[in-house]
N, C-alpha and C positions, 0 to 999 in steps of 0.2 A: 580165697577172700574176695566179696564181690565188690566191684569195683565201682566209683559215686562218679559216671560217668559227667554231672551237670557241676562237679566242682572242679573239671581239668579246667587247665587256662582259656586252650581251644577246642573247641569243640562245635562240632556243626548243631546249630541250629535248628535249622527248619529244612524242608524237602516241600515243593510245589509238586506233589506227583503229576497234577496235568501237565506240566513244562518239562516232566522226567520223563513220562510218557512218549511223547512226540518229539522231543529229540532222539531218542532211541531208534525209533523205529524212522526217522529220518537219516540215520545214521547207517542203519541196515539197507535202507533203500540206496543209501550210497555206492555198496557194494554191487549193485545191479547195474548203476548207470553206464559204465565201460560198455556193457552188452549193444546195450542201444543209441551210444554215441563215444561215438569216435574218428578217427579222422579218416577212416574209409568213407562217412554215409554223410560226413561233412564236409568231403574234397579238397581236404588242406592239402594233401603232399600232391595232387593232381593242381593245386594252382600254382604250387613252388615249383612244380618239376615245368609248366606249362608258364612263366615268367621267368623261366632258365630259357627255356627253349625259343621263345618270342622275345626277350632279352625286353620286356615289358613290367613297369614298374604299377602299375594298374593291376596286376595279377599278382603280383606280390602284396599288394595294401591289399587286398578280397583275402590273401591266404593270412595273415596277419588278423583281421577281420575274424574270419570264420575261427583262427585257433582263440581268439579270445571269446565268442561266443561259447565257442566247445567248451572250452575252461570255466567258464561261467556257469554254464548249465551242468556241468558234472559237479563242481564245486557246491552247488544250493545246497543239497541235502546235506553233506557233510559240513560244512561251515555254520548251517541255520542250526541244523541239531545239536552241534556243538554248543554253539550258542544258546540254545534252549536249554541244556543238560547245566552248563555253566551259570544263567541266569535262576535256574530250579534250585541251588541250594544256596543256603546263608550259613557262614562260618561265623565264630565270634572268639574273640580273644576277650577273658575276662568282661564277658557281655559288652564290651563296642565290638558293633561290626566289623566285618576285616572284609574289603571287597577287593583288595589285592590277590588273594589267594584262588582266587575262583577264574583269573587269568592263566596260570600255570596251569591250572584245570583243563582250560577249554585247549591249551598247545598240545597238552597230551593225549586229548581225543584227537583232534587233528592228526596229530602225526603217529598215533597206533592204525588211525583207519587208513593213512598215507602208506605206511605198511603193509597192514593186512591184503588193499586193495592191488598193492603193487605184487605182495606174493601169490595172488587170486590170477591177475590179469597180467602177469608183465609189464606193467606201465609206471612209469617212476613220475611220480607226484612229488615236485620240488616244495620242501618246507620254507621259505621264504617269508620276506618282508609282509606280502601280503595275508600269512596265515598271522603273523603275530601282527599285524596292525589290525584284521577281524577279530583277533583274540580280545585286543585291548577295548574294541566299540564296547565288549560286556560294562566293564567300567563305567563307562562313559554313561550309562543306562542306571546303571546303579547310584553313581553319585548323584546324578539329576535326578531320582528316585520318577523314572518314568512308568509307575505303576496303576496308572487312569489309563496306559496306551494299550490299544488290544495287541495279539500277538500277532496276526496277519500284517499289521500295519511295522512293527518291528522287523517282522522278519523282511518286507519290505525293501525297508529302509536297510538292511543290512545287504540285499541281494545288490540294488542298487551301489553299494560301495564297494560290494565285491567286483562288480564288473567295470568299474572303474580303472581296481587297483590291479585285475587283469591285462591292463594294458602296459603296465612298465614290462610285462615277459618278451613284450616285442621288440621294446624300446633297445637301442643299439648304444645308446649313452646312457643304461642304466649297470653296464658289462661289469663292470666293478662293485656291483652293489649285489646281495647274495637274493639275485629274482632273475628268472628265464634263463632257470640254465635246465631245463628240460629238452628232449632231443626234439621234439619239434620248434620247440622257440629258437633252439641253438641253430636249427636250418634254414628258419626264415632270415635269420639275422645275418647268418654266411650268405643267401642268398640277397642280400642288401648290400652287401660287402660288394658281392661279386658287381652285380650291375649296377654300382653307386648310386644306391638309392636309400643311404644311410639315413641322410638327412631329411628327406622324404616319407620315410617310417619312423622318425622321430618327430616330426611335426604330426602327423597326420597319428602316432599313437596318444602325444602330451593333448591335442585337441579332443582327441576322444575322451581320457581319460576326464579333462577339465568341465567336460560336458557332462559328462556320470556326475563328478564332484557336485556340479552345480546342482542335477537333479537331486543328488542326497541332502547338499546346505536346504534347500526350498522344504524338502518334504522333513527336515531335520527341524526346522523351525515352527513348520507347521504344527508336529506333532509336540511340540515344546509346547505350543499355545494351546493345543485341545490339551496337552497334561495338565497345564495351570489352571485350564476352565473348569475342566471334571473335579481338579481337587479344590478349586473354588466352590464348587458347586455342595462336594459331599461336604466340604464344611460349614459348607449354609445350612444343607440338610440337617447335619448335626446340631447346628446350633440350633436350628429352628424344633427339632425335638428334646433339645433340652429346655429350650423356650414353655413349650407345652406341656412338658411334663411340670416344668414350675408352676406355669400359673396349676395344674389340676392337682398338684398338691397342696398351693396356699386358697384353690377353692375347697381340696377337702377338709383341710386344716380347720378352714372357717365355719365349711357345714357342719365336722365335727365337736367346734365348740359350740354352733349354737345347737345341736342335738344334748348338747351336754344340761346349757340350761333349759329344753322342749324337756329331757326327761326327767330333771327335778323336779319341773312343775308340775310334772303330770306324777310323779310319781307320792309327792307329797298328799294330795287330796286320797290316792289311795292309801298311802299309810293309816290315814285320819279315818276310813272305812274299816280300815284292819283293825282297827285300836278300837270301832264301834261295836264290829262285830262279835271283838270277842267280849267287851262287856255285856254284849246284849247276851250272848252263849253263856256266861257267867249268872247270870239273873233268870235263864230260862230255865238252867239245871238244876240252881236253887228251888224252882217253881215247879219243877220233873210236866216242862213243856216240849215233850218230843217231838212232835211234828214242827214245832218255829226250828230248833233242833238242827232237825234234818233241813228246814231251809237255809239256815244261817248256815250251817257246813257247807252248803254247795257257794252261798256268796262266797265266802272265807274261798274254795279250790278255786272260783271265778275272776275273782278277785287278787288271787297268788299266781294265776296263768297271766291272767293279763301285766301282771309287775314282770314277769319271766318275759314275756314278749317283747314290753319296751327295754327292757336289759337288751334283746339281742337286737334290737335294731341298732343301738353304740354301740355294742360291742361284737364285730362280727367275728371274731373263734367262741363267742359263746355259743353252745351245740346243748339241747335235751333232746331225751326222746321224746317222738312221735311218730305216728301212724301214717302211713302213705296215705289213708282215706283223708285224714285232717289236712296233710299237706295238698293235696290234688282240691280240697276243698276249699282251701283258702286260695288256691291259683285258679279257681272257677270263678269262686265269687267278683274278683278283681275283675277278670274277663269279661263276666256279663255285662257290663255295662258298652263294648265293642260290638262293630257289628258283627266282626268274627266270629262270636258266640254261635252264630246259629248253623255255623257249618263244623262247629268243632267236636268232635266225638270221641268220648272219655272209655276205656277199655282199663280199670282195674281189675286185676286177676286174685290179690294178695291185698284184700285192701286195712286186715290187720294185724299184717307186719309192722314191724317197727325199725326203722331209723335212726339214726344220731344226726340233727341237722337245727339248722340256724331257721327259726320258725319265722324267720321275717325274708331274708335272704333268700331263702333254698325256692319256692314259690316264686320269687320275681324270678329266680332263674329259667322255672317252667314259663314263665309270663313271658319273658325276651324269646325263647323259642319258638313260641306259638306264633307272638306277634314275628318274627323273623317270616313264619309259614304264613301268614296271612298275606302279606307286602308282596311276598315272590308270587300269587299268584295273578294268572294271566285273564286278561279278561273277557277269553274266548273258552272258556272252561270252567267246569262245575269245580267250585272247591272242596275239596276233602284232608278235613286237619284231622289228626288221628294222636290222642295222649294215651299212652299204654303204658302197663306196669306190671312186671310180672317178675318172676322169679330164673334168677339165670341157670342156665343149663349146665354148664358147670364150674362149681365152687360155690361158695356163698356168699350170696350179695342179693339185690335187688337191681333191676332191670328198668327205667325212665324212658321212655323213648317218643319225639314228638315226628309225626313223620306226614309230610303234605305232599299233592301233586300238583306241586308248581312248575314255576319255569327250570331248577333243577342249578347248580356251579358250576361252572367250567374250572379246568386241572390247573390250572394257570393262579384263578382267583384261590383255589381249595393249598394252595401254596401257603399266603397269608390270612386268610381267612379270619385265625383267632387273634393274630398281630393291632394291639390298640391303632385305631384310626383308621384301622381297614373298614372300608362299608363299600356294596354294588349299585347304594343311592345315595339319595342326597341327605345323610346321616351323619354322627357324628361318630360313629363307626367303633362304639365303647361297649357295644352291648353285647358281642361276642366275648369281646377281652374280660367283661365283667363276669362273664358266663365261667371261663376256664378259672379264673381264679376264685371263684368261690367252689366249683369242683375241687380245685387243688387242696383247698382250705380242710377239705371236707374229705381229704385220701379216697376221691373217685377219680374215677376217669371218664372221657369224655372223647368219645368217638362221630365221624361224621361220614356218610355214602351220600353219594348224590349222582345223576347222571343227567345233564342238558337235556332239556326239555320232556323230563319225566317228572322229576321231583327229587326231595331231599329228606333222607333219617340220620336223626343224631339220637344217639345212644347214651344214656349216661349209668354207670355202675359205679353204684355205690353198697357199702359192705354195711350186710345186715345186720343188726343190736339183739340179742336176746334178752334173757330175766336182768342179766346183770346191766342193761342197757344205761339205767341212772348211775351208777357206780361209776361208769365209763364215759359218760359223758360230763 
C-alpha cells in the first residue's frame, strides 16, 4: 500500500540542493585537512616542549595560540558544511515549521565526521561545548529568518564564532566544563600548571575569546540590518508590482469598456448596411438583376469580414481563419507609414496557408517585432529587417520569423526579456510580454537567438488549419 507521504505529521519539507551541495563537499574536504595541518607544520608541541624547557610563559601563550588557530582552521569545513547541510532542509510538523530538529541534525554530522576523521587519522576530535553551541547558531539564523543574507557572509559569521569558542580548549578554568580535553589542549594546560602560568592563559585565552565575540556581535548586527533592508526592499518590490499590475488592469478594465461602447457603435451602422443589403438582393432577384447580384454579394462578405474584425479586437480568444498572405498584409500596411518600411523585406514562401488567429492581434504581434528590429539598429550599419514565412521542417505548423542585423541581446537581458516591464530603452517594456501572451493564446510558441553585435531571430510556430479550419476556430 503506497504510502501519502504529505499527510504524516512530520515530514521534511523542502531541500535547498545548493546549501546540500556545498556542505557536502565541505564536509569531505574535512577529511583531508589533518594531511595539511597539524601540529607538526604548526609547532605547537615544539612551543610546549620549548616553554618547558625555557621555563617561559611567552612560549606557552604562542602554543595555546597556534592550537586554537589549528583548531579553527581544521574545524571550517566541517562545522560550515554542517551548518549548510543543517540550514538546506525545512522539517514541518503538521505544516508549522519545526527548526528545532535541524540542531540534532547538524550534532550528528559533526560528530559522525568527528569519528570518521579520528578513524582516518588518529586524531581524537573532542565533541564539546563548542560543537553544540555552532550547532545551535542554525537556530538562531532560522528564527530571525536570515534569508536576504548571502552564504559567504554566513558562513563568515560562523567561522568568526567558531574561533572564538576555540579558545575556552585552552582555558584552565573551563577543566570542568566538557571543552579541551583533547591531548594537546590537555598538555598546554599541564604545561601552565607546571610553570604557573594558569592564570595567565586564562586571561590572555577569555581576552581572545571576547575579541572574536566582539568581531561576531559587530558583523552579527550588521547582517541583521542588510537582512531587514533586503526584505525591506523585496517587499517594496512587491508591492510596487502589485501596484502596477492594478493600475494596468483598471487601465484595461476601462479601455475595455470603452471598446465595448467604440464596437456597438460601430457595429450598429453596419447592421443597418446588412439589413440594406439584403433588401436591395431581395429586389434585385425579383428583377433577375445579376450583376448588382454579384455586387451586393461581395458588400454583404465585406461587410461580414469587417463585423468579424471589430468582434476580435474585444474579444481577444476570438480566432478565424485566414491566410498568412492577409495576415502579413495587414502587418505591411500598418508599417508603411514608418520609416522602417523601406528597409524591411517580406519572404512569404506559403502565402496560402491558412491559420487560426486573432485578425487584429496576430499582425500587431508581427508589427512589435519588426518595430523591436528597427530600434535595435545601429547607426553605423545598413539595416536589414527580414519577415519570413514558411513551412516547418518538421511536423505541421507554419514558420513567422522576423530576423534584423542589429545590435543583437546579451545572456543576461535574454534571461528576462519576455518578463512584463523588461525593456533595453527607454520603454514601457509591454511589448514583448504582449507578444508571448498572445502566442500562448494562440497554442504557439515562440522562440528567440540572438548574438551581441550581429543581430536577433525570433521564430514563432504556430499550427497550421486545414478545410476543417472554420469548424475549429
Amino acid at each position: 500500500m503506497k504510502k501519502n507521504w504529505k499527510k504524516l505529521p512530520l515530514r521534511l519539507a523542502s531541500v535547498n540542493t545548493k546549501e546540500l551541495c556545498i556542505g557536502v563537499i565541505l564536509i569531505v574536504i574535512s577529511f583531508f585537512m589533518p594531511l595539511f595541518f597539524n601540529v607538526h607544520n604548526f609547532a605547537v608541541l615544539r612551543s610546549i616542549r620549548r616553554a618547558l624547557r625555557m621555563a617561559e610563559k611567552t612560549d606557552l601563550l604562542a602554543a595555546a595560540i597556534q592550537l586554537v588557530a589549528l583548531n579553527s582552521i581544521r574545524g571550517i569545513p566541517h562545522y560550515v558544511g554542517s551548518f549548510f547541510i543543517g540550514e538546506s532542509v525545512e522539517f514541518r510538523w503538521k505544516e508549522r515549521k519545526v527548526w528545532l530538529l535541524n540542531v540534532p541534525l547538524i550534532m550528528v554530522i559533526v560528530l559522525l565526521t568527528y569519528r570518521g576523521i579520528g578513524a582516518i587519522h588518529q586524531i581524537h576530535y573532542d565533541f564539546g561545548i563548542p560543537a553544540m553551541l555552532v550547532s545551535f547558531f542554525v537556530l538562531l539564523f532560522r528564527k530571525m529568518d536570515y534569508r536576504y543574507v548571502s552564504l559567504v557572509k554566513k558562513a563568515s559569521l560562523i567561522i568568526l564564532f567558531l574561533t572564538a569558542l576555540q579558545f575556552l580548549d585552552v582555558m584552565p578554568a573551563m577543566d570542568r566544563f566538557p571543552v579541551g580535553r583533547g591531548e594537546i589542549s590537555m598538555e598546554i594546560k599541564l604545561a601552565a600548571v607546571i610553570l604557573e602560568g594558569e592564570t595567565v592563559l586564562n586571561v590572555a585565552a577569555l581576552t581572545g575569546m571576547l575579541l572574536f565575540l566582539a568581531f561576531t556581535l559587530v558583523i552579527f548586527f550588521q547582517l541583521r540590518d542588510e537582512n531587514n533592508l533586503r526584505q525591506l526592499s523585496s517587499l517594496k518590490e512587491q508591492n510596487q508590482a502589485i501596484l502596477v499590475q492594478s493600475q494596468l488592469n483598471e487601465m484595461k478594465n476601462r479601455t475595455y469598456q470603452e471598446m465595448q461602447y467604440l464596437v456597438h457603435d460601430l457595429k450598429s451602422p453596419l447592421t443597418a448596411v446588412q439589413t440594406l443589403v439584403g433588401v436591395l438582393k431581395m429586389k434585385c432577384e425579383s428583377e433577375s438583376r445579376a450583376d448588382d447580384l454579384e455586387y451586393l454579394d461581395y458588400i454583404e462578405n465585406t461587410v461580414e469580414r469587417m463585423s468579424e474584425m471589430i468582434s476580435e479586437i474585444l474579444y481577444e480568444d476570438q480566432q478565424s481563419p485566414i491566410t498568412t498572405q492577409e495576415l502579413v498584409g495587414v502587418a505591411l500596411a500598418q508599417s508603411s507609414v514608418n520609416d522602417y518600411a523601406a528597409y524591411l523585406h517580406v519572404d512569404n514562401q506559403i502565402p496560402e496557408a491558412v491559420i487560426c488567429a486573432n485578425r487584429f492581434l496576430f499582425p500587431r504581434v508581427l508589427i512589435n517585432l519588426i518595430q523591436n528590429s528597427a530600434q535595435a539598429m545601429p547607426q553605423d550599419r545598413t539595416p536589414e529587417i527580414w519577415l519570413r514565412v514558411e513551412r516547418m521542417e518538421h511536423g505541421d505548423g507554419i514558420l513567422f520569423t522576423v530576423e534584423d542585423n542589429g545590435t543583437g541581446i546579451g545572456k543576461e537581458q535574454m534571461k528576462t526579456i519576455w518578463d512584463r516591464g523588461s525593456s533595453g530603452r527607454q520603454s514601457s517594456g509591454l511589448g514583448l510580454a504582449f507578444v508571448q501572451n498572445v502566442i500562448d493564446r494562440m497554442n504557439g510558441k515562440i522562440r528567440m537567438e540572438s548574438i551581441p553585435g550581429e543581430g536577433t531571430r525570433i521564430s514563432v510556430e504556430l499550427p497550421e488549419e486545414l478545410a476543417e479550419a472554420e469548424e475549429m476556430c
